[in-house]
KERO-945959 format. One record per residue (C-alpha): z, x negated, y negated. Coordinates in steps of 0.2 Angstrom, whole numbers, padded with zeros to 4 digits, always signed. Each point is the difference from the previous one (the first is absolute). Layout:
N
ZXY/...
//
This chain:
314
+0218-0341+1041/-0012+0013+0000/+0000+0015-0012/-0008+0017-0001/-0007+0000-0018/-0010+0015-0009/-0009-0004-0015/+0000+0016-0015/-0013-0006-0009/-0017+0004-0011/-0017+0001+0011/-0002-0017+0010/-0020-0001+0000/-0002-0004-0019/+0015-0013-0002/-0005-0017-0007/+0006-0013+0015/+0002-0012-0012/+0012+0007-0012/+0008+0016+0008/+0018-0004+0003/+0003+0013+0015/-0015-0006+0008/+0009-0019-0001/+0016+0007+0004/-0008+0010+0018/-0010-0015+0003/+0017-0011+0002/+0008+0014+0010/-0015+0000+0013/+0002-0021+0000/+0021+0002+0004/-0002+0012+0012/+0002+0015-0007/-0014+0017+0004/-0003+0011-0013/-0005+0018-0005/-0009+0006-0017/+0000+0017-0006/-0004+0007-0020/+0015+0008-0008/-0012+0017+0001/+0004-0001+0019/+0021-0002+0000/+0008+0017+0003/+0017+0004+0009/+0002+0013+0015/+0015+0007+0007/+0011-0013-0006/-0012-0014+0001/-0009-0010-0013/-0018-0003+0010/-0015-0007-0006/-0019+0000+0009/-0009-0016-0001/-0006-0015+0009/+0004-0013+0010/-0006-0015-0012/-0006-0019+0004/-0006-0010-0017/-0011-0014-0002/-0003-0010-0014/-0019+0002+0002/-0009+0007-0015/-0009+0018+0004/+0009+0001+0016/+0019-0005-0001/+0008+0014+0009/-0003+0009+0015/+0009+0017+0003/+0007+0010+0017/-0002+0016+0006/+0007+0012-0014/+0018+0007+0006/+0016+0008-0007/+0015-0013+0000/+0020+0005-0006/+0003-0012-0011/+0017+0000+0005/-0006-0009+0017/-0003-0016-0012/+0006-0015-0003/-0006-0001-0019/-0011+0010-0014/-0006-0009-0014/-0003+0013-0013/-0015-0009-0009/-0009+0013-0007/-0007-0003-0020/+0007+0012-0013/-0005+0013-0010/+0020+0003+0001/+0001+0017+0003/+0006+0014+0008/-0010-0006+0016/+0006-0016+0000/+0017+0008-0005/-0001+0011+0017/-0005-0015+0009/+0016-0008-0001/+0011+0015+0003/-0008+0000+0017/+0001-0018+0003/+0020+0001-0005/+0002+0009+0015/-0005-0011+0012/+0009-0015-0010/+0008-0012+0004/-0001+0005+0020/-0016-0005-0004/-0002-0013-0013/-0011+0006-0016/-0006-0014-0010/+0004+0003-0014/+0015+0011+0001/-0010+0018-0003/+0017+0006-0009/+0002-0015-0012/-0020+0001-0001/+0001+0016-0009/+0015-0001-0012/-0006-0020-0006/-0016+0005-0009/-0010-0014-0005/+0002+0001-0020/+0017+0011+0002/+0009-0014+0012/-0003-0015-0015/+0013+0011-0012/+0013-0004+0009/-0002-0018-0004/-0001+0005-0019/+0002-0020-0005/-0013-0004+0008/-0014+0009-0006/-0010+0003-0016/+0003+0015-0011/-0003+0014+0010/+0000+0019-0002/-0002+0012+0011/-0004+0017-0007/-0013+0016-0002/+0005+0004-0018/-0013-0006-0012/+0010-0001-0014/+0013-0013+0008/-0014-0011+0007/-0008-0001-0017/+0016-0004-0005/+0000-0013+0012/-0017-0008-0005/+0003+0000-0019/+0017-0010+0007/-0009-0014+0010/-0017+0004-0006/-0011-0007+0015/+0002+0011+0014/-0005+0002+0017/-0002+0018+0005/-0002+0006+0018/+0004+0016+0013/+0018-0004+0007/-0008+0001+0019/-0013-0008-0002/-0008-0015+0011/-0012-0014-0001/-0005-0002-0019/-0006+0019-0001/+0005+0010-0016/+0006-0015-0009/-0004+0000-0020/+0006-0014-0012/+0002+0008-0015/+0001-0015-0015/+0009+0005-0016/-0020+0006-0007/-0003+0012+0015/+0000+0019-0005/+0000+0006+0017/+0018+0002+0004/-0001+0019-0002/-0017+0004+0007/+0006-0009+0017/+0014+0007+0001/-0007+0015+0001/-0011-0005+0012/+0014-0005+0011/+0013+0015-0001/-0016+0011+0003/-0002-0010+0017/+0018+0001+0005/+0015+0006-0004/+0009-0019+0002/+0006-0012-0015/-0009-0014-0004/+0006-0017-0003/-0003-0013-0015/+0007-0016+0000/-0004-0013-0015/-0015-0011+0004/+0002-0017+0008/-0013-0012-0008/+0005-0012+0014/-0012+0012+0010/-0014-0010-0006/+0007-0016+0013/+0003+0013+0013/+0012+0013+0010/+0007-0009+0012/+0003+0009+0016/+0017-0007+0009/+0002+0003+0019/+0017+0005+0007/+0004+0002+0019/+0017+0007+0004/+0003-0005-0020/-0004-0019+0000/-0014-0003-0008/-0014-0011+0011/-0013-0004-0014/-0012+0009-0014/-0018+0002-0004/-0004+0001-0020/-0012+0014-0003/-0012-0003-0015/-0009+0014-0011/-0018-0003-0002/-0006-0003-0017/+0003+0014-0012/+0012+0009+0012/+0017+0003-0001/+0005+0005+0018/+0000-0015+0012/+0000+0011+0017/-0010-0007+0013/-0006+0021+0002/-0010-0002-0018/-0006-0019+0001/+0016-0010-0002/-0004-0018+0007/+0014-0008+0012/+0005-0016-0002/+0012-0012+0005/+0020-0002-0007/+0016-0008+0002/+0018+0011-0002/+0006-0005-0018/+0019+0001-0003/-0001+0015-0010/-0011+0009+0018/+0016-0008+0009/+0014+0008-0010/-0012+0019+0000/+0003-0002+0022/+0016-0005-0001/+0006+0017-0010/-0010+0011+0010/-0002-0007+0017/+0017+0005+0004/-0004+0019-0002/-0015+0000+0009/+0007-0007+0017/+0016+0012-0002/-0012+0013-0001/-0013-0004+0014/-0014-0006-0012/-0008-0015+0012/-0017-0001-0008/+0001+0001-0019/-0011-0006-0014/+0007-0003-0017/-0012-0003-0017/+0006-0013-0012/-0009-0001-0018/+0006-0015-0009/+0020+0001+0004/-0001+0020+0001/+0001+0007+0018/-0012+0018-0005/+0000+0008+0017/+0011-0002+0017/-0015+0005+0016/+0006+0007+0013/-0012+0015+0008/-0013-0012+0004/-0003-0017-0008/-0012-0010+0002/-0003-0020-0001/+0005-0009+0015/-0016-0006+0005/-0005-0008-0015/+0017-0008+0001/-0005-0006+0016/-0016-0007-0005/+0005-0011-0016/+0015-0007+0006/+0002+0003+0018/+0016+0011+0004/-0003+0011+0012/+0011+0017-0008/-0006+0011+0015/+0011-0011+0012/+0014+0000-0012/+0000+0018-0001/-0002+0003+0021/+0017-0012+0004/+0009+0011-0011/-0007+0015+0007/+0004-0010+0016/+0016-0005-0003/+0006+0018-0005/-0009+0007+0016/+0011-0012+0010/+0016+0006-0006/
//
């Protein structure tokens, strides 16, 4: 089987080869056979009742300084393709937001990876509530009175934007901070979204585990460690990867949500596990899979392509 695919994705030169999961996840189409396209999400736009896109032909390499090589630029109806992976990073906003509105159109004809409609309403830190056993405390809310309400409750906090991604804007606010009002108001006079606080996790400090789920099974984790003196452990603000085994507790986490992730088209999915608390369910662009790969050998790209496959087949 040969497929079409198209690649939405963030600019390609500046990648890191060695840790960017779209670049692993192209490099395996390339090897099954599969030719590819890259556009930016700056250059998807729909015309007379197609969703088109102007872009490149694309061939990867995993060489340093020179892994990929691009064709001649052309417009392309996306509806022509085989599959779209929608792998562009958040800010979740009203671009990303528009972005899946166009991609819905051309779905399921053509396959969008994740499903662009289920993308959009599953929110990373909004999708967790609706497994409200399984998480910390958690509040989501503008209104400074009930957050301070919610810290004098649990008394260490963690504070941070509700869209946010990769570590940014995250404050741990310990029952001696006096902050609490000043960064709210920093916040709301940013944007007009709630915030959410859940109670801080001192399992932290061992790591946030990042479980990968393809199709809702879960294939492995990595354990993502804050440097010293840091309370976020993303790899964006210095986290440190190492290696981990699926605990029980991981195990029990997959099997509640794994089930709504592949009734609703969510292939590719990260969750974050601190301790036994799942804190956030990725699914607009997770990351990991190569340094899955690396510490104990499973290869998530091809797990991902035979269910792209298989569903393509059908």
């Amino acid at each position: 089987m040969s497929l079409k695919v198209a690649l939405q994705m963030d600019p390609i030169a500046p990648i890191n080869i060695d840790a960017d999961s779209t670049f692993r996840i192209a490099e395996e189409a390339q090897k099954r056979g599969h030719s590819l396209f890259y556009y930016t999400p700056d250059r998807l736009y729909w015309l007379d009742g197609k969703v088109m896109a102007r872009g490149w032909p694309l061939e990867v390499r995993r060489v340093k300084g020179d892994h990929f090589t691009l064709g001649d630029e052309i417009d392309v109806d996306l509806g022509e393709f085989d599959v779209v992976w929608l792998r562009q990073d958040p800010p979740f906003d009203m671009g990303y937001i528009t972005t899946t509105h166009l991609l819905e159109r051309v779905h399921p004809g053509t396959l969008v990876v994740n499903d662009p409609f289920w993308v959009r309403n599953f929110p990373e830190k909004l999708l967790v509530l609706q497994f409200p056993d399984l998480i910390p405390p958690t509040m989501i809310a503008r209104d400074l009175g009930a957050i301070r309400a919610f810290k004098q409750e649990h008394g260490d906090v963690i504070l941070k934007p509700l869209y946010g991604n990769g570590g940014a804007g995250v404050f741990r606010l310990d029952p001696n901070d006096r902050n609490l009002a000043s960064l709210h108001e920093l916040f709301t006079g940013i944007s007009r979204e709630p915030l959410i606080v859940q109670k801080f996790l001192p399992d932290v400090s061992n790591g946030d585990k990042r479980v990968i789920l393809v199709n809702g099974e879960p294939v492995g984790a990595i354990n993502r460690v804050p440097q010293p003196g840091e309370t976020r452990s993303n790899m964006h603000v210095g986290g440190r990867a190492e290696k981990v085994e699926l605990t029980a507790r991981d195990r029990e986490i997959c099997e509640a949500i794994g089930p709504v992730l592949r009734e609703h088209g969510q292939i590719f999915v990260g969750i974050d596990v601190i301790g036994d608390y799942l804190t956030e369910i990725n699914v607009t662009s997770p990351t990991g899979i190569q340094e899955l790969e690396r510490f104990d050998g499973t290869n998530t790209a091809e797990k991902i392509w035979q269910v792209i496959e298989a569903k393509r087949a059908v």
